[in-house]
N, CA, C and O atoms as a GROMACS GRO file, in nm:
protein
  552
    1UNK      N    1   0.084  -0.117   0.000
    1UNK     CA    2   0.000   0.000   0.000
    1UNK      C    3   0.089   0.124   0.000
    1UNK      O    4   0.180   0.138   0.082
    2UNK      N    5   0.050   0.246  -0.128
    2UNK     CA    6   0.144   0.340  -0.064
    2UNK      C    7   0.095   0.417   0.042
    2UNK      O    8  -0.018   0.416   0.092
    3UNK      N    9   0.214   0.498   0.076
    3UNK     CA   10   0.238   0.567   0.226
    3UNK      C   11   0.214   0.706   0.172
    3UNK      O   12   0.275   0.735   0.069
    4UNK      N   13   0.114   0.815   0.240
    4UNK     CA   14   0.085   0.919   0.220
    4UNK      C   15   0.047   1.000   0.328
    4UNK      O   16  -0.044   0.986   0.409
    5UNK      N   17   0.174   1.128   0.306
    5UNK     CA   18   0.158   1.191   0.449
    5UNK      C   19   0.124   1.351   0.427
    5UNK      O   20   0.194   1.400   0.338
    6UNK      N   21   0.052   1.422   0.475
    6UNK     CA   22   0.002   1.537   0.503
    6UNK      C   23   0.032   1.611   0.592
    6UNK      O   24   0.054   1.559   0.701
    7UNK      N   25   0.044   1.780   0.576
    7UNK     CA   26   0.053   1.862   0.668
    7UNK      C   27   0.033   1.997   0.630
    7UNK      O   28   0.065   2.052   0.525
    8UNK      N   29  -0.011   2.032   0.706
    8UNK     CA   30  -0.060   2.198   0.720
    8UNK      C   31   0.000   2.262   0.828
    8UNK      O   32   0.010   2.227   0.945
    9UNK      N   33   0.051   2.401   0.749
    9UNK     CA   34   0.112   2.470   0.839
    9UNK      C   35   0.040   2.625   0.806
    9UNK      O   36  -0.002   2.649   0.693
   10UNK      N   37   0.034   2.710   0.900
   10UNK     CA   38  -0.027   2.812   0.916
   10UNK      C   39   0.036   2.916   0.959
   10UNK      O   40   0.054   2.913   1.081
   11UNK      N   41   0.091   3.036   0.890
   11UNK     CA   42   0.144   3.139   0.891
   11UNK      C   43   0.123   3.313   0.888
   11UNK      O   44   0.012   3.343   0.846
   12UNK      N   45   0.158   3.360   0.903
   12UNK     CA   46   0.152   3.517   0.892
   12UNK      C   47   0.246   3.570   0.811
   12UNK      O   48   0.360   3.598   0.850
   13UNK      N   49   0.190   3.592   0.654
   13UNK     CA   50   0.228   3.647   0.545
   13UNK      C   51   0.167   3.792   0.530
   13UNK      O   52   0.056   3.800   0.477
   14UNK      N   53   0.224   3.894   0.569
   14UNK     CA   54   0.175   4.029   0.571
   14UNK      C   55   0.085   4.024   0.447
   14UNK      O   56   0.133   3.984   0.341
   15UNK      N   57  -0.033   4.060   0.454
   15UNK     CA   58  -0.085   4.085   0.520
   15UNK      C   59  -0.241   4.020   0.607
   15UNK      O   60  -0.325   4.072   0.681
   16UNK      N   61  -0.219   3.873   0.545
   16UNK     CA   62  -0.261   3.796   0.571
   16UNK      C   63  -0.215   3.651   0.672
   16UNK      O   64  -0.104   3.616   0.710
   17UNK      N   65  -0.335   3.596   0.691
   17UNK     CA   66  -0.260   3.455   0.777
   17UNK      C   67  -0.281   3.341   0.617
   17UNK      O   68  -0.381   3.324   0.546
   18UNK      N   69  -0.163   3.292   0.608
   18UNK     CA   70  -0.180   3.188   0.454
   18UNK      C   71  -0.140   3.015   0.575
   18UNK      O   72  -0.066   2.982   0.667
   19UNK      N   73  -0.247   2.959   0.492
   19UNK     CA   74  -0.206   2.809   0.511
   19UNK      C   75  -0.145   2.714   0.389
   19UNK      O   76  -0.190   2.720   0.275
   20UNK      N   77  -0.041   2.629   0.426
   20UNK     CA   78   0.033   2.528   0.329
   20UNK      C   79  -0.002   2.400   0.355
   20UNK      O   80   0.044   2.328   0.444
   21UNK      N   81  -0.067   2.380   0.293
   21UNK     CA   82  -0.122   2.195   0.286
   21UNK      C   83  -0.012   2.106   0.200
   21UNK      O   84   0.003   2.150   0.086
   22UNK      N   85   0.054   2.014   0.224
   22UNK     CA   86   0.183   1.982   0.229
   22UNK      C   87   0.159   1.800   0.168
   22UNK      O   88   0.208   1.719   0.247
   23UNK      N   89   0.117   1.760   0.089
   23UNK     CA   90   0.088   1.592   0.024
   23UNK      C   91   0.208   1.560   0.000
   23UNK      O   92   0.292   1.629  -0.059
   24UNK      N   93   0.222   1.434   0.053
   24UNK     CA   94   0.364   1.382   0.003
   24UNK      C   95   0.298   1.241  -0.034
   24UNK      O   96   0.220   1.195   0.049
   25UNK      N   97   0.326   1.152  -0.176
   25UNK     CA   98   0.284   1.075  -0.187
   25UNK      C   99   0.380   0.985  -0.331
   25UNK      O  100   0.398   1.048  -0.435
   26UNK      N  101   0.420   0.876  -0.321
   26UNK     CA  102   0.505   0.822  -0.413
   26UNK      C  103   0.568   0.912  -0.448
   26UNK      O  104   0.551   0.972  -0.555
   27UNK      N  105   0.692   0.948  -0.325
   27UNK     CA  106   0.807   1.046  -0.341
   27UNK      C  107   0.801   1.153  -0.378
   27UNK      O  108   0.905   1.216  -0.391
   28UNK      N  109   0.661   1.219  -0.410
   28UNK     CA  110   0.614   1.365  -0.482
   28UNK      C  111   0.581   1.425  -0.372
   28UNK      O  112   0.544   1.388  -0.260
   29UNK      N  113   0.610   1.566  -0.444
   29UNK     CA  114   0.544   1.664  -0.343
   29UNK      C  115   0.457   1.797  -0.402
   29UNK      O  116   0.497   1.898  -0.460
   30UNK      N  117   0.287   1.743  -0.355
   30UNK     CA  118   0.189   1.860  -0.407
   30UNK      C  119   0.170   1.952  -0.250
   30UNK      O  120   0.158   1.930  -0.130
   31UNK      N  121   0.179   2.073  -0.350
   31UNK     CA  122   0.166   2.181  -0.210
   31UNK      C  123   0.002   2.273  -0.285
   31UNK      O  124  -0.025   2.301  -0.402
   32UNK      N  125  -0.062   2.291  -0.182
   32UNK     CA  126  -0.196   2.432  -0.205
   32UNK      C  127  -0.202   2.501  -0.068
   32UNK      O  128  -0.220   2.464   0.048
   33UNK      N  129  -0.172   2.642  -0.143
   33UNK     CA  130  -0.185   2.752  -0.063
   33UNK      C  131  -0.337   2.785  -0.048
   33UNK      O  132  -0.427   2.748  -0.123
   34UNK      N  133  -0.347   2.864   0.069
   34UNK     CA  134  -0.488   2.907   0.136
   34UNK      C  135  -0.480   2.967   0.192
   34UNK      O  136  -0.432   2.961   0.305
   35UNK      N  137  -0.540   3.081   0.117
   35UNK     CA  138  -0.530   3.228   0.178
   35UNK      C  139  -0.658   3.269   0.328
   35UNK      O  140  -0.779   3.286   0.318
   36UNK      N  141  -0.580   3.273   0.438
   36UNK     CA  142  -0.725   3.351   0.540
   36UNK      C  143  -0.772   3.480   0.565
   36UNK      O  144  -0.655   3.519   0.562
   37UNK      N  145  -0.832   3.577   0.586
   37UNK     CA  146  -0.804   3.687   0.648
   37UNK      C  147  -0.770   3.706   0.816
   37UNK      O  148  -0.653   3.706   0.853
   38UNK      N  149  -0.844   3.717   0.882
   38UNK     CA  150  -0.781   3.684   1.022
   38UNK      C  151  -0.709   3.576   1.060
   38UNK      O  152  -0.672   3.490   0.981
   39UNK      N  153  -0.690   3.575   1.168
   39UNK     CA  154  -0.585   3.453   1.198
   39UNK      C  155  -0.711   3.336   1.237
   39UNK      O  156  -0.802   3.374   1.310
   40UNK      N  157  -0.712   3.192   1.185
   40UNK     CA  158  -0.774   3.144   1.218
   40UNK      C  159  -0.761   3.021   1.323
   40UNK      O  160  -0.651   2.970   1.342
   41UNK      N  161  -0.888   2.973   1.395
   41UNK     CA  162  -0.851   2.896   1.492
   41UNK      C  163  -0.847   2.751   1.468
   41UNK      O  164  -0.881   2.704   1.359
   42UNK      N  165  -0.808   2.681   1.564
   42UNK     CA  166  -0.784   2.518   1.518
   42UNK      C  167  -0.869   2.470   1.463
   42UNK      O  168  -0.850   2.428   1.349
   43UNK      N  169  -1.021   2.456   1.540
   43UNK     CA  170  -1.136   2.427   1.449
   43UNK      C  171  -1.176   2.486   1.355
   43UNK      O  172  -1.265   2.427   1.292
   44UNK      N  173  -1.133   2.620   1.304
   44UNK     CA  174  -1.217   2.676   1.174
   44UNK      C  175  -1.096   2.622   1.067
   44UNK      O  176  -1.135   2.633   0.951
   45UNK      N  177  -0.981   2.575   1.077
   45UNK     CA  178  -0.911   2.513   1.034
   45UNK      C  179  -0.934   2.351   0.952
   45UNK      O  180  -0.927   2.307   0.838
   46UNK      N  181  -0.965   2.301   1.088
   46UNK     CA  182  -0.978   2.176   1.071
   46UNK      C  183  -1.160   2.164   0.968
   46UNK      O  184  -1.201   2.074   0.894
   47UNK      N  185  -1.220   2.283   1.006
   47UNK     CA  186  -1.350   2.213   0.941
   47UNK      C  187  -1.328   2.332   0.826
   47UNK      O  188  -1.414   2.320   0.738
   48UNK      N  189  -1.249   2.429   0.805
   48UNK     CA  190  -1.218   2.402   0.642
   48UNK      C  191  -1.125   2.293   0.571
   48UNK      O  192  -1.122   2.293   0.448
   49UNK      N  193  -1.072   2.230   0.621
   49UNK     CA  194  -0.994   2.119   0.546
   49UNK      C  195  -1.112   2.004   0.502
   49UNK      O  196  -1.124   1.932   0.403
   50UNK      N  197  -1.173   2.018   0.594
   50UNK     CA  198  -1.269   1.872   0.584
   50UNK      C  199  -1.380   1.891   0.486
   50UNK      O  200  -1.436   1.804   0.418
   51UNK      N  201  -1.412   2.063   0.493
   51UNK     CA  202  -1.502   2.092   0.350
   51UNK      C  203  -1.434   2.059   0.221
   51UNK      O  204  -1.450   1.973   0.134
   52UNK      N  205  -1.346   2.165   0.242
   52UNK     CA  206  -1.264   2.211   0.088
   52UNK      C  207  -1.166   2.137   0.022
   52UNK      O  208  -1.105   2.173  -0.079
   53UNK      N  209  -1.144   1.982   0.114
   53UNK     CA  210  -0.988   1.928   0.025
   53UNK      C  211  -1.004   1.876  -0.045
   53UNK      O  212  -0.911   1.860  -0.123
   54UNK      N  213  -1.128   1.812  -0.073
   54UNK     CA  214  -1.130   1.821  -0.329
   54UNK      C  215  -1.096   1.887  -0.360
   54UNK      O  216  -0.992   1.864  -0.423
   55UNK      N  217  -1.143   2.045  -0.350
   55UNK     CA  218  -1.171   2.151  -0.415
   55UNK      C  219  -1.049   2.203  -0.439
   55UNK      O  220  -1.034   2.254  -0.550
   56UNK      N  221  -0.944   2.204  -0.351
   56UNK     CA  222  -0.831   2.211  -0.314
   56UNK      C  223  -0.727   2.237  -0.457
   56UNK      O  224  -0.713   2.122  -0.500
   57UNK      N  225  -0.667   2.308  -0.526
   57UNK     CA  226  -0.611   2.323  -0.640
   57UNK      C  227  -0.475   2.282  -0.606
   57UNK      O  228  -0.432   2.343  -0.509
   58UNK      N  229  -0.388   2.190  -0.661
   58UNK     CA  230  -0.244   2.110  -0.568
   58UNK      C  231  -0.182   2.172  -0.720
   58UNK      O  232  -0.232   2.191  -0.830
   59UNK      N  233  -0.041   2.192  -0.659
   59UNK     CA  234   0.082   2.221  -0.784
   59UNK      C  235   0.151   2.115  -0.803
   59UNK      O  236   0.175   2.023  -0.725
   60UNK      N  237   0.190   2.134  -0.937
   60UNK     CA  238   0.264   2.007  -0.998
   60UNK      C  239   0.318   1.982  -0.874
   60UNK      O  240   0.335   2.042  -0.768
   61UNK      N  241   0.352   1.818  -0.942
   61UNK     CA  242   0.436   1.737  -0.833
   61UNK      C  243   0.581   1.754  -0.858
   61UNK      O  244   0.625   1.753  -0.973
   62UNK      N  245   0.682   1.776  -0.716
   62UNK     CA  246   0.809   1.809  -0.729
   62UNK      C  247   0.868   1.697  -0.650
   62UNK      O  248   0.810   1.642  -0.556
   63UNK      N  249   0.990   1.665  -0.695
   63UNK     CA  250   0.998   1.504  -0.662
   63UNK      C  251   1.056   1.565  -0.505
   63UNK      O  252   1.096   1.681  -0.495
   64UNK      N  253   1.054   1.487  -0.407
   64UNK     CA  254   1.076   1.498  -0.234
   64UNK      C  255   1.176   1.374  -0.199
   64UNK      O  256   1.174   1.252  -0.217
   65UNK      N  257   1.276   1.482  -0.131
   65UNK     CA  258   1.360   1.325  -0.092
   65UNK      C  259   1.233   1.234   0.021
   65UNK      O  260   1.146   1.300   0.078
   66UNK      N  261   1.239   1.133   0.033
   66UNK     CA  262   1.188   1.007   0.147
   66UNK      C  263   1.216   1.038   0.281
   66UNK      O  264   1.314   0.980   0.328
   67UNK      N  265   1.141   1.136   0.373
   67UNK     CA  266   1.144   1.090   0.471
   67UNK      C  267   1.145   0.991   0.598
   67UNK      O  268   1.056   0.915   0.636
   68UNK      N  269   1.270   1.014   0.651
   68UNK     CA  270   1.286   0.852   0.761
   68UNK      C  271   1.218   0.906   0.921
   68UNK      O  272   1.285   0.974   1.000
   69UNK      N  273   1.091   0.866   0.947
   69UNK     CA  274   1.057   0.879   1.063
   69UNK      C  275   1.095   0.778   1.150
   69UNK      O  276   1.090   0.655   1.142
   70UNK      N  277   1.155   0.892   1.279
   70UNK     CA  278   1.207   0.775   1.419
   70UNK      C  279   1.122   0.732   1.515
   70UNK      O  280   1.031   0.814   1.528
   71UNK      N  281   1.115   0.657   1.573
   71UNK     CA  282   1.054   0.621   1.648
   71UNK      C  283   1.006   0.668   1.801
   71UNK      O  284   0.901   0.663   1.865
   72UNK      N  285   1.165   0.725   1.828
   72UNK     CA  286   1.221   0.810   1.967
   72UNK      C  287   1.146   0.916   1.994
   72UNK      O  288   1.175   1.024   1.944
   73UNK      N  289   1.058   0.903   2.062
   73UNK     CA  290   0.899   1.011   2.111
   73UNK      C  291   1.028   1.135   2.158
   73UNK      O  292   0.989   1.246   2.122
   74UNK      N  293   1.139   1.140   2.214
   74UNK     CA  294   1.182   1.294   2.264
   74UNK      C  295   1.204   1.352   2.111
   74UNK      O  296   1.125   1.435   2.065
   75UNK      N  297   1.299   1.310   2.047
   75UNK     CA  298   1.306   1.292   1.884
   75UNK      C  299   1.209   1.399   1.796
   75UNK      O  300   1.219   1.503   1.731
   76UNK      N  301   1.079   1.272   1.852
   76UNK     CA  302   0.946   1.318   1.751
   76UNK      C  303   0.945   1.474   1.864
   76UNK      O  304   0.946   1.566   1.783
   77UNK      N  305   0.943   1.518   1.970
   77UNK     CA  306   0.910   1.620   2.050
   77UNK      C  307   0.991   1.732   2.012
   77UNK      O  308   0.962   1.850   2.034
   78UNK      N  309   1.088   1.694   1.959
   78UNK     CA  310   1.222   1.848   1.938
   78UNK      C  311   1.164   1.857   1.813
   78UNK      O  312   1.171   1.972   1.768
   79UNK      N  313   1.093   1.753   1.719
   79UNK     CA  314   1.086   1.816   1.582
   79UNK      C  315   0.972   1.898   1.585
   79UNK      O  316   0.969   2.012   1.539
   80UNK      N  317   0.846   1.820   1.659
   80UNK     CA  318   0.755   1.908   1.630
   80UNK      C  319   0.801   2.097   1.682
   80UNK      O  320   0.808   2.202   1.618
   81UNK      N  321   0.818   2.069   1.798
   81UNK     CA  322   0.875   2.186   1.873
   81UNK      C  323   0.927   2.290   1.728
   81UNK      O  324   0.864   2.385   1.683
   82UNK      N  325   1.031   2.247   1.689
   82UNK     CA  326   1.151   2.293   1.582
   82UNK      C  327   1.030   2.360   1.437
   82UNK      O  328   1.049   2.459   1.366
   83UNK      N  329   0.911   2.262   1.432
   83UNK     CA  330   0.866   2.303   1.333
   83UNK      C  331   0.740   2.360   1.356
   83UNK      O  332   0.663   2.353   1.261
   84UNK      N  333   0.688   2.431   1.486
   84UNK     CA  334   0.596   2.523   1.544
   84UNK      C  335   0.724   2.650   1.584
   84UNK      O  336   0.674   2.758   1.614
   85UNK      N  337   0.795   2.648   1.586
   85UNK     CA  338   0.868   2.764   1.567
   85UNK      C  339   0.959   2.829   1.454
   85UNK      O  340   1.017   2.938   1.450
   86UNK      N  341   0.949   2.705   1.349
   86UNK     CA  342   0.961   2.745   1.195
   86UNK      C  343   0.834   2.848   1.139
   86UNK      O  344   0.720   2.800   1.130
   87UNK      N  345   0.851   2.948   1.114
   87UNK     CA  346   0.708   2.981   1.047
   87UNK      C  347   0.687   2.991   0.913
   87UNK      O  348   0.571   3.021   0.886
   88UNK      N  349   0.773   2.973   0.801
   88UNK     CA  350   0.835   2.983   0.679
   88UNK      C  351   0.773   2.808   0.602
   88UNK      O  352   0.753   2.718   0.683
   89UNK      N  353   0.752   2.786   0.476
   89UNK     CA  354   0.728   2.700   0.469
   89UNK      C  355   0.890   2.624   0.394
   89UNK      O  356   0.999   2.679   0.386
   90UNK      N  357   0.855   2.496   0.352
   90UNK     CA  358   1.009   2.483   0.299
   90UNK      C  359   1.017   2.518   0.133
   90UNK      O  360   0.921   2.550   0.063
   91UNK      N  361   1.156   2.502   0.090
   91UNK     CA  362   1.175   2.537  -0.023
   91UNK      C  363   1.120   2.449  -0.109
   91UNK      O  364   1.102   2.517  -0.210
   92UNK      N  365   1.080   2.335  -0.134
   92UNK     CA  366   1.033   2.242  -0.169
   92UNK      C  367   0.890   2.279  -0.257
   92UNK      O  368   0.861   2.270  -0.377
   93UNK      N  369   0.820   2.323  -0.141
   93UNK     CA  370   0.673   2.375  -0.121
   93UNK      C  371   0.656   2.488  -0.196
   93UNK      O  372   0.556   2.520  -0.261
   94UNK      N  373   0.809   2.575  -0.175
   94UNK     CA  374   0.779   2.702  -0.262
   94UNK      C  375   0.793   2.679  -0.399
   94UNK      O  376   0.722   2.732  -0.484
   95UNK      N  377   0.902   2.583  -0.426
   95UNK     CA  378   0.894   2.542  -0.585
   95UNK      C  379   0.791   2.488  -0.608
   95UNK      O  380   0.749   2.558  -0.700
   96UNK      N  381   0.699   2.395  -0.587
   96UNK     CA  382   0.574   2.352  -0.608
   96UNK      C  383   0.447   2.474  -0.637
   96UNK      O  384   0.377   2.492  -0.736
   97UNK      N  385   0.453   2.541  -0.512
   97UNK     CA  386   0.407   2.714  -0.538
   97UNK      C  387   0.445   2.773  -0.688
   97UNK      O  388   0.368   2.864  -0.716
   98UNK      N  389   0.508   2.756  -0.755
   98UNK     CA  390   0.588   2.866  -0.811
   98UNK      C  391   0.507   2.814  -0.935
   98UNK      O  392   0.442   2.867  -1.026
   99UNK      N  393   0.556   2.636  -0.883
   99UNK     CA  394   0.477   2.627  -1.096
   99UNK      C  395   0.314   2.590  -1.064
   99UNK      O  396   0.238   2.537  -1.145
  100UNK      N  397   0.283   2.623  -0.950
  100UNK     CA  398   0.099   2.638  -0.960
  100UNK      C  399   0.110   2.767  -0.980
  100UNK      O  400   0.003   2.789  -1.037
  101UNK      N  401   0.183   2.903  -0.970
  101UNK     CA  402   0.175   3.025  -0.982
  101UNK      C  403   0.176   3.042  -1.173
  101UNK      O  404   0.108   3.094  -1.261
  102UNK      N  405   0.303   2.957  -1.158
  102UNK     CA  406   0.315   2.999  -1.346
  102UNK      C  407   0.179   2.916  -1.445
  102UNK      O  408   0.143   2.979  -1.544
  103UNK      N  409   0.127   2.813  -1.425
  103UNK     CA  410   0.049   2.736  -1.471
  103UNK      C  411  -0.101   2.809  -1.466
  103UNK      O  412  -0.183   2.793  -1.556
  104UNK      N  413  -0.128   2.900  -1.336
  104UNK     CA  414  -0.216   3.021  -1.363
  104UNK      C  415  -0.200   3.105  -1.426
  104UNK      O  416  -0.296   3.154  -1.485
  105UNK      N  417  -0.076   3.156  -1.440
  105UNK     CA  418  -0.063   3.249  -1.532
  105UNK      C  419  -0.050   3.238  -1.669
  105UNK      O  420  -0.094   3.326  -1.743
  106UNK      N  421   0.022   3.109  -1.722
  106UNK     CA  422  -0.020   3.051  -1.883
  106UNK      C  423  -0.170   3.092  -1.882
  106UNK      O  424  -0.211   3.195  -1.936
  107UNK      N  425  -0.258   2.988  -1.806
  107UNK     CA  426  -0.428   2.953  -1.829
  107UNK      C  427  -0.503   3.132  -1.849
  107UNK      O  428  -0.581   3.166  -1.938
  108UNK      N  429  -0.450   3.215  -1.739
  108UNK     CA  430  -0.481   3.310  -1.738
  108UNK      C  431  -0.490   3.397  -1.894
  108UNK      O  432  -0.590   3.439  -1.951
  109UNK      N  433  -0.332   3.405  -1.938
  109UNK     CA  434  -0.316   3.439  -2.068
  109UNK      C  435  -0.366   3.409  -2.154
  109UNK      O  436  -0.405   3.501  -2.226
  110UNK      N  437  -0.385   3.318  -2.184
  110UNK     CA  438  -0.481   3.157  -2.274
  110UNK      C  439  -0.592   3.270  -2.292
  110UNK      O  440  -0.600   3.356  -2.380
  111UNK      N  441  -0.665   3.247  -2.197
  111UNK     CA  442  -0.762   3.325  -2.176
  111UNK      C  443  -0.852   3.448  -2.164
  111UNK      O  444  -0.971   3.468  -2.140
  112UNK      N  445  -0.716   3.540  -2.198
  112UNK     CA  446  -0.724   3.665  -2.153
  112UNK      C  447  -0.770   3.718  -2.282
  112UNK      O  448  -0.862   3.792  -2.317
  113UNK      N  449  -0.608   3.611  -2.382
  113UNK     CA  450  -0.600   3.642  -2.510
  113UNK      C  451  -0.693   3.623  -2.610
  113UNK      O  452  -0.702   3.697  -2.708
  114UNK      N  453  -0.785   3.495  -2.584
  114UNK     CA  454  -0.903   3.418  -2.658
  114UNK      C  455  -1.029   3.541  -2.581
  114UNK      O  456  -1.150   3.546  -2.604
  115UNK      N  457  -0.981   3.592  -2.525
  115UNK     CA  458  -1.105   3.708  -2.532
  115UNK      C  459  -1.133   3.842  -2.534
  115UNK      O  460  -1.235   3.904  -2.504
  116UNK      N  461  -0.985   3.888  -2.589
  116UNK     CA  462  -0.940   3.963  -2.671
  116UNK      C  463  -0.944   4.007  -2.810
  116UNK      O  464  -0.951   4.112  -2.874
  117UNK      N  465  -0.933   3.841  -2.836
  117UNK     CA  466  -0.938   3.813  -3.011
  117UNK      C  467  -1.096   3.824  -3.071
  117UNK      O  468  -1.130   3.862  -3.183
  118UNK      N  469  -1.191   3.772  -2.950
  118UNK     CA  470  -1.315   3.752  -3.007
  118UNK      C  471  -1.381   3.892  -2.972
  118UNK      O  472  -1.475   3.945  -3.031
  119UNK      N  473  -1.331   3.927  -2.893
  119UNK     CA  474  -1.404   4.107  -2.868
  119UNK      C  475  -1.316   4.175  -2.996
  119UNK      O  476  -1.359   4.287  -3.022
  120UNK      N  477  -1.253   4.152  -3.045
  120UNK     CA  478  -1.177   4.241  -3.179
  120UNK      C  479  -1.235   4.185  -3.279
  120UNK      O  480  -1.244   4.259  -3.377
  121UNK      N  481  -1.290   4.051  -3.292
  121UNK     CA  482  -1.354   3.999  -3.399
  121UNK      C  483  -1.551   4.058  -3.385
  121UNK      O  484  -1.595   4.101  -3.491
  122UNK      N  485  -1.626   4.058  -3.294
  122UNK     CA  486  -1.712   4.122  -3.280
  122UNK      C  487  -1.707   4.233  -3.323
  122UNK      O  488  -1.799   4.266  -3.397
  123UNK      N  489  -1.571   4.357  -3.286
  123UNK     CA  490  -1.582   4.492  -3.313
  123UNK      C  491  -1.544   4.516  -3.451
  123UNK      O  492  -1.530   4.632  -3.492
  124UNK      N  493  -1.522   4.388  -3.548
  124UNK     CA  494  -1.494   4.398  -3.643
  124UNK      C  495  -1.629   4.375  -3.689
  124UNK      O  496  -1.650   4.479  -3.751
  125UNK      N  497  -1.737   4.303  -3.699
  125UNK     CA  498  -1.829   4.244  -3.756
  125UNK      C  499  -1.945   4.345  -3.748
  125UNK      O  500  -2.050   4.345  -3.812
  126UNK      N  501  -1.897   4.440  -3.643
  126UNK     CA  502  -1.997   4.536  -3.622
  126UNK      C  503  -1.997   4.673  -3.701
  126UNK      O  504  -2.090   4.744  -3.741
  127UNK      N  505  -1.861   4.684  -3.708
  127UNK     CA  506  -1.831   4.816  -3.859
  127UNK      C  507  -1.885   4.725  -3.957
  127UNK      O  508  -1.990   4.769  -4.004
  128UNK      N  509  -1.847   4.606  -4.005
  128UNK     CA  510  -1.859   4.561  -4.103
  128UNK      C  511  -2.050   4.605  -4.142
  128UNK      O  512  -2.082   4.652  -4.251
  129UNK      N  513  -2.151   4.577  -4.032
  129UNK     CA  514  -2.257   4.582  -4.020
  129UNK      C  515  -2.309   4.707  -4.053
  129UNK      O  516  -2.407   4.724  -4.125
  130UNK      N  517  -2.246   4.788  -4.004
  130UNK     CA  518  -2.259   4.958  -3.946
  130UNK      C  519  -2.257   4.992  -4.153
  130UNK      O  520  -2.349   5.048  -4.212
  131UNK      N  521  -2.108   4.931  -4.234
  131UNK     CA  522  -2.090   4.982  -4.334
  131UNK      C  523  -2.202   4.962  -4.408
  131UNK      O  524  -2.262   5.056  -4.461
  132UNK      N  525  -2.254   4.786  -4.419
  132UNK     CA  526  -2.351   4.750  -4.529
  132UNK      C  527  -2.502   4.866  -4.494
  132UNK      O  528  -2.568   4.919  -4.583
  133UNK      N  529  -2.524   4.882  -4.361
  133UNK     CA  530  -2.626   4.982  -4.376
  133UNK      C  531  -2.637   5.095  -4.395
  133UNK      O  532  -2.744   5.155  -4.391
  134UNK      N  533  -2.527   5.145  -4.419
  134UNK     CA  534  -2.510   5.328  -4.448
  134UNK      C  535  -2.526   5.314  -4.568
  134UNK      O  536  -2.600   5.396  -4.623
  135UNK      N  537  -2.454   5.190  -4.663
  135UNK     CA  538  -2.443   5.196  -4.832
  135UNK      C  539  -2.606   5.146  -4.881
  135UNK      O  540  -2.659   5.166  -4.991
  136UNK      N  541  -2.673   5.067  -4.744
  136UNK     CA  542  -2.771   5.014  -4.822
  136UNK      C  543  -2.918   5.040  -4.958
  136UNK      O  544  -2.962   4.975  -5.053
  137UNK      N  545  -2.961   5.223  -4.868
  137UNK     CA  546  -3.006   5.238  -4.943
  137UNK      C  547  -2.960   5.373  -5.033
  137UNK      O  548  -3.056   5.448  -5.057
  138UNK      N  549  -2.873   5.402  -5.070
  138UNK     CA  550  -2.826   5.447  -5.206
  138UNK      C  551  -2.796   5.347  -5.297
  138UNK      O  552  -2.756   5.376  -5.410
   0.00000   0.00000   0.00000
């Protein structure tokens, strides 16, 4: 069976609080950002995850070295510790960020441009219209 591990971390990005949802799954790593306005609390947390994680838009997958979890509960206690006083997410996450950032911005363009072209093709069809009726009846 594969092994698939999750995490969310929750930060203060001026000027907002942003959350990083963190999938690690057959050595990949999908990251989705989530923007809050106030700072939010554990449960409004937890019961937006439990609504929204279909909905959830994940960035390409960036390959992740294999984490080796220890067993040693003081171990597991310095890390968590270490990573509630990290507030930064990792670099990993931000490259994953970067090409869900650029992959909006292709789609965006795509899009911007295909409705650009057809509002210039309308404003063309409409002189065209405008001409045949000025000439029509002379």
């Amino acid at each position: 069976m594969d092994k698939v591990s999750v995490g969310f971390s929750v930060f203060f990005e001026e000027p907002f609080w942003v959350g990083v949802l963190e999938r690690e799954a057959d050595g990949k790593l999908f990251v989705s950002k989530v923007t809050f306005g106030a700072e939010p609390k554990d449960y409004e947390v937890n019961e937006f995850l439990r609504k929204n994680y279909y909905r959830l838009r994940f960035s390409p997958a960036v390959e992740a070295a294999a984490k080796v979890n220890s067993k040693n509960p003081k171990r597991i206690l310095r890390e968590v510790r270490r990573q509630i006083q990290n507030t930064g997410i990792s670099t990993k996450s931000q490259q994953a960020l970067k090409l869900q950032q650029e992959e909006g911005k292709l789609e965006r363009k795509l899009l911007s441009r295909e409705a650009r072209e057809e509002a210039e093709k309308q404003k063309f069809e409409m002189k065209q219209q405008k001409k045949k009726e000025k000439h029509r009846g002379r």
